[in-house]
C-alpha positions in Angstrom: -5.8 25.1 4.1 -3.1 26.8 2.2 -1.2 25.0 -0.6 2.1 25.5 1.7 0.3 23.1 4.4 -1.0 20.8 1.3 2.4 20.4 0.7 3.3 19.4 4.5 0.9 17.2 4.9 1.8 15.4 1.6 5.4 15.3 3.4 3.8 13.7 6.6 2.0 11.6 4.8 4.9 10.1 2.7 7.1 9.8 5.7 4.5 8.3 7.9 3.5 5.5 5.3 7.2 5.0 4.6 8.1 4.0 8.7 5.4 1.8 8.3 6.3 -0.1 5.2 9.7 0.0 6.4 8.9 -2.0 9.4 6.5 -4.1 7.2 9.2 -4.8 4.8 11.6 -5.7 7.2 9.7 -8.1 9.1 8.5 -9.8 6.2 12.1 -10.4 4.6 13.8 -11.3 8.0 10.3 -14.0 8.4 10.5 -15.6 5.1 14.3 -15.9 5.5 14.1 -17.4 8.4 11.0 -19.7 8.5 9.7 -19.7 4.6 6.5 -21.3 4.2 7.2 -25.4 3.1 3.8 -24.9 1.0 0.9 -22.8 0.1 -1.0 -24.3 3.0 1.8 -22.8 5.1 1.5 -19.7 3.8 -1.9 -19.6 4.0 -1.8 -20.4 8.0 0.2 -18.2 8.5 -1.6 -15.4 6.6 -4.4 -16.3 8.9 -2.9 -15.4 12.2 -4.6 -12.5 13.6 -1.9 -10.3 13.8 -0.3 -11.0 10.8 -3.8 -10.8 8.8 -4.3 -7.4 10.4 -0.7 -6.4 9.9 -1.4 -7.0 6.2 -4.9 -5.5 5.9 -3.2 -2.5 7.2 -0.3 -2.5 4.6 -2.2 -2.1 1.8 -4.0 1.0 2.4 -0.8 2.4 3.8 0.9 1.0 0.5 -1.8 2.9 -1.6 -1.2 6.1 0.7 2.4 6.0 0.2 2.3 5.7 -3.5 -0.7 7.8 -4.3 1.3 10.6 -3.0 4.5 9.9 -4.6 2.4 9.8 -8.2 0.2 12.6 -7.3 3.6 14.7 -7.1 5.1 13.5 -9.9 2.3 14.3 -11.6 1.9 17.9 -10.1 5.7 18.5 -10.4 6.0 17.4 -14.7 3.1 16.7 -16.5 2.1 20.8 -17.0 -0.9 19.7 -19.5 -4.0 19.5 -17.1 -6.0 17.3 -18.7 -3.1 15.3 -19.0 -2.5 15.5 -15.4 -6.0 15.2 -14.3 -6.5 11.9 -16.8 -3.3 10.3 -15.5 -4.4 10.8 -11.9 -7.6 9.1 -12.8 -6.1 6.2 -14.1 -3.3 5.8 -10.9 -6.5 6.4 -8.6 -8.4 3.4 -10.4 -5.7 1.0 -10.8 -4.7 2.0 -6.6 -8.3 1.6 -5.5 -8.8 -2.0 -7.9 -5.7 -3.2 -6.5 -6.3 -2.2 -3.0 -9.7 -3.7 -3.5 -8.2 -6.8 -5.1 -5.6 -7.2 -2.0 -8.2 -7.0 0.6 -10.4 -9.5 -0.6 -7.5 -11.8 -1.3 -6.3 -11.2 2.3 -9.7 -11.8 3.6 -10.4 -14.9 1.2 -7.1 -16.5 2.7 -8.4 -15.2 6.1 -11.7 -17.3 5.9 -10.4 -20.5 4.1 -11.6 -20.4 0.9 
C-alpha cells in the first residue's frame, strides 16, 4: 500500500470513529439529561441493557481507534527524533490497550452483576 493510501485510510478511519462517537456522545448527554440514574444501582441496570452494554463495548475500541490515530499523527507530523517517536508510540499503544482492556472488563463486570 502506498504511504498516499496510508494516509487515506488514516483519514477514513478518523472520520468513521468520529460519526460514531458523535452519535455515542450525543445519546449519552441527551439520556443522562433527561433520565439520570437516582443511584449506582440505576446506573448499573441500565449499563446492563443489551443494547446499551453492546453500544458501550463497541465505544471503546472505536474510542481507542479514534485516538490512536490522532496520536499516531501527531507523533508522525512533530516528534522528528525516531526513537523518540517510536518510544512515545509505545507508551500511547500500552496505556490505549490497558485502558481499553480496563473498560471492557468493567463494562462486562457491570454486565454480569458483580
Amino acid at each position: 500500500m502506498s504511504r498516499q493510501a496510508s494516509g487515506l485510510m488514516a483519514w477514513l478511519m478518523q472520520r468513521a470513529t468520529a460519526v460514531y462517537l458523535a452519535f455515542a456522545t450525543s445519546y449519552l448527554v441527551v439520556h443522562f439529561f433527561f433520565n439520570a440514574p437516582a443511584s449506582h444501582a440505576d446506573l448499573v441496570a441500565w449499563v446492563t441493557r443489551p443494547a446499551v452494554a453492546v453500544g458501550l463495548i463497541l465505544c471503546v475500541p472505536v474510542l481507542l481507534a479514534h485516538a490512536w490515530v490522532g496520536v499516531r499523527d501527531v507523533l508522525i507530523d512533530y516528534v522528528h527524533v525516531l526513537g523518540l517517536r517510536v518510544g512515545l508510540m509505545l507508551v500511547f499503544g500500552f496505556v490505549f490497550l490497558a485502558s481499553g482492556l480496563w473498560s471492557l472488563k468493567a463494562i462486562i463486570t457491570a454486565g454480569l452483576g458483580g
